[in-house]
C-alpha positions as CSV (number, residue, x, y, z in Angstrom):
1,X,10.0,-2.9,-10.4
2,X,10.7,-5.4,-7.2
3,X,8.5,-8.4,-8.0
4,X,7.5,-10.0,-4.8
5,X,6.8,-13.5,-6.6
6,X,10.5,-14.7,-5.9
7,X,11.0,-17.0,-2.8
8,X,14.0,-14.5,-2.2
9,X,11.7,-11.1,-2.3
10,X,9.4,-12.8,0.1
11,X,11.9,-14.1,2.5
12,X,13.4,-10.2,2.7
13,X,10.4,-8.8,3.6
14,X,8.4,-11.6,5.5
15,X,10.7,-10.9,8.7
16,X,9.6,-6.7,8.3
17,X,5.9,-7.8,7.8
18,X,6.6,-10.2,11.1
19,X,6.7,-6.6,13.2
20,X,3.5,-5.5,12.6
21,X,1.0,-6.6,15.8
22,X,-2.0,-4.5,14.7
23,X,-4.1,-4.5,11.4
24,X,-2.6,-2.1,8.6
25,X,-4.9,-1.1,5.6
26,X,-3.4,-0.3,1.8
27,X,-6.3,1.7,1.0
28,X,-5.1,1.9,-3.4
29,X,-6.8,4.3,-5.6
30,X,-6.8,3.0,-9.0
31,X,-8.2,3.7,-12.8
32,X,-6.5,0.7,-14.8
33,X,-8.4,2.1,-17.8
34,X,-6.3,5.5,-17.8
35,X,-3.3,4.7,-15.9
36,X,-0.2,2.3,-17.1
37,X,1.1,1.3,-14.0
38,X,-2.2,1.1,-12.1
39,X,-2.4,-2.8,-12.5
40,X,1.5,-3.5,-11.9
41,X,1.1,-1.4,-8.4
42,X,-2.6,-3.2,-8.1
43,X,-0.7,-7.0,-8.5
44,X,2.4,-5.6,-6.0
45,X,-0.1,-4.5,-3.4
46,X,-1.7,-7.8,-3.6
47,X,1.2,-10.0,-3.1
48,X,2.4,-7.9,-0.6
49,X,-0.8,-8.2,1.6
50,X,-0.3,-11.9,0.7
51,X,2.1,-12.3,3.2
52,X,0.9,-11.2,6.4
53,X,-2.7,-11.9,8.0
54,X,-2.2,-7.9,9.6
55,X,-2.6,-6.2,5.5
56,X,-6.0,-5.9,4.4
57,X,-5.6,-4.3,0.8
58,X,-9.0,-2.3,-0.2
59,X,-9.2,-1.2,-4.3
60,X,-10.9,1.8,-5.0
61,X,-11.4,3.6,-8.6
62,X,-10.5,7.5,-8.6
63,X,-13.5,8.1,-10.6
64,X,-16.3,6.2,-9.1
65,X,-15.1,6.4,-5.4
66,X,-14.3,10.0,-6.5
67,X,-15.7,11.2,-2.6
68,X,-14.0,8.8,-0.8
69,X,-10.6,9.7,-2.6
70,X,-11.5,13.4,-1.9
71,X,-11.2,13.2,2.1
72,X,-7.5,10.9,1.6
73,X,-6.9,14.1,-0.6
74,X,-5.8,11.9,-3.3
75,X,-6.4,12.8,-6.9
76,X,-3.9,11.2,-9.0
77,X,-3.5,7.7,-9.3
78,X,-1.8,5.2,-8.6
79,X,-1.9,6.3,-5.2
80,X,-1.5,4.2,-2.1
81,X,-3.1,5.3,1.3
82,X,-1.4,3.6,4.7
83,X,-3.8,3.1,7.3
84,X,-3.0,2.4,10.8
85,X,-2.9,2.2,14.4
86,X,0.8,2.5,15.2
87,X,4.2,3.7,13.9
88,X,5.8,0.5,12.5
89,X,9.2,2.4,11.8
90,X,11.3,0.9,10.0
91,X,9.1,-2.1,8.5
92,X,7.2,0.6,7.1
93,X,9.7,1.4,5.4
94,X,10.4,-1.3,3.8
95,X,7.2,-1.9,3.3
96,X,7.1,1.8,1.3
97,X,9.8,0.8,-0.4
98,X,7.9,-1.8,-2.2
99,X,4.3,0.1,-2.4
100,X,6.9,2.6,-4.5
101,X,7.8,6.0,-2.8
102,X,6.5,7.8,-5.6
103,X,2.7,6.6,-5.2
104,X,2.8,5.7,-1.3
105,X,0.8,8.0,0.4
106,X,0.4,8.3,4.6
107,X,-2.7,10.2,5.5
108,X,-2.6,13.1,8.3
109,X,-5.7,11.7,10.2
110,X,-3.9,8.3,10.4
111,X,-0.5,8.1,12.7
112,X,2.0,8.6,10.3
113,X,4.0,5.9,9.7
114,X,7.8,6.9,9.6
C-alpha cells in the first residue's frame, strides 16, 4: 500500500492537493473490529487530509451510523465517500489513487469527481 509518511509520497501529491480551491469531504465508513484493512485505509485517509487545509476527513462506523451509510448507499466497508463542490479532474485522481480504487466511492447526489 502507498504510505504517505515519506517526504517523497507527500511531495508527489502536495502539488495535486494544491488544485483544489473548495472544501472536499472523505466521508470513511469503517468497522475496525470486523474489517482488516479498515485501520490501514483509516491512517491513509488521515495523512492524506494532513496535507491540505481543503480535506476534512469524517469517520463513521457501518454499524452504528448504519442510517447515515444507507443514504451514501454504502454497505461494505472500508468504503470511502468523496464529497464535493467541483470536479477536481485529474487531482482527484490522484487523490483516488491513494484512497484505493477498490474502496473509493463518489456519491451520485455529490458532482462526481472524474
Amino acid at each position: 500500500m502507498a504510505q504517505l509518511t515519506s517526504e517523497k509520497t507527500k511531495q508527489q501529491i502536495r502539488p495535486f492537493l494544491e488544485q483544489i480551491t473548495t472544501p472536499v469531504k472523505l466521508v470513511f465508513f469503517t468497522q475496525e473490529h470486523a474489517c482488516g484493512s479498515c485501520r490501514e485505509q483509516h491512517e491513509l485517509l488521515e495523512s492524506l487530509a494532513a496535507l491540505s487545509d481543503k480535506l476534512r476527513l469524517e469517520v463513521y462506523d457501518l454499524v452504528a451510523d448504519a442510517e447515515l451509510a444507507r443514504r451514501y448507499g454504502i454497505d461494505k466497508v472500508p468504503a470511502t465517500v468523496v464529497v464535493g463542490e467541483k470536479d477536481y479532474g485529474k487531482a482527484a485522481l490522484t487523490a483516488q489513487h491513494y484512497l484505493s480504487s477498490s474502496s473509493a466511492y463518489f456519491h451520485p447526489e455529490t458532482q462526481r469527481i472524474r
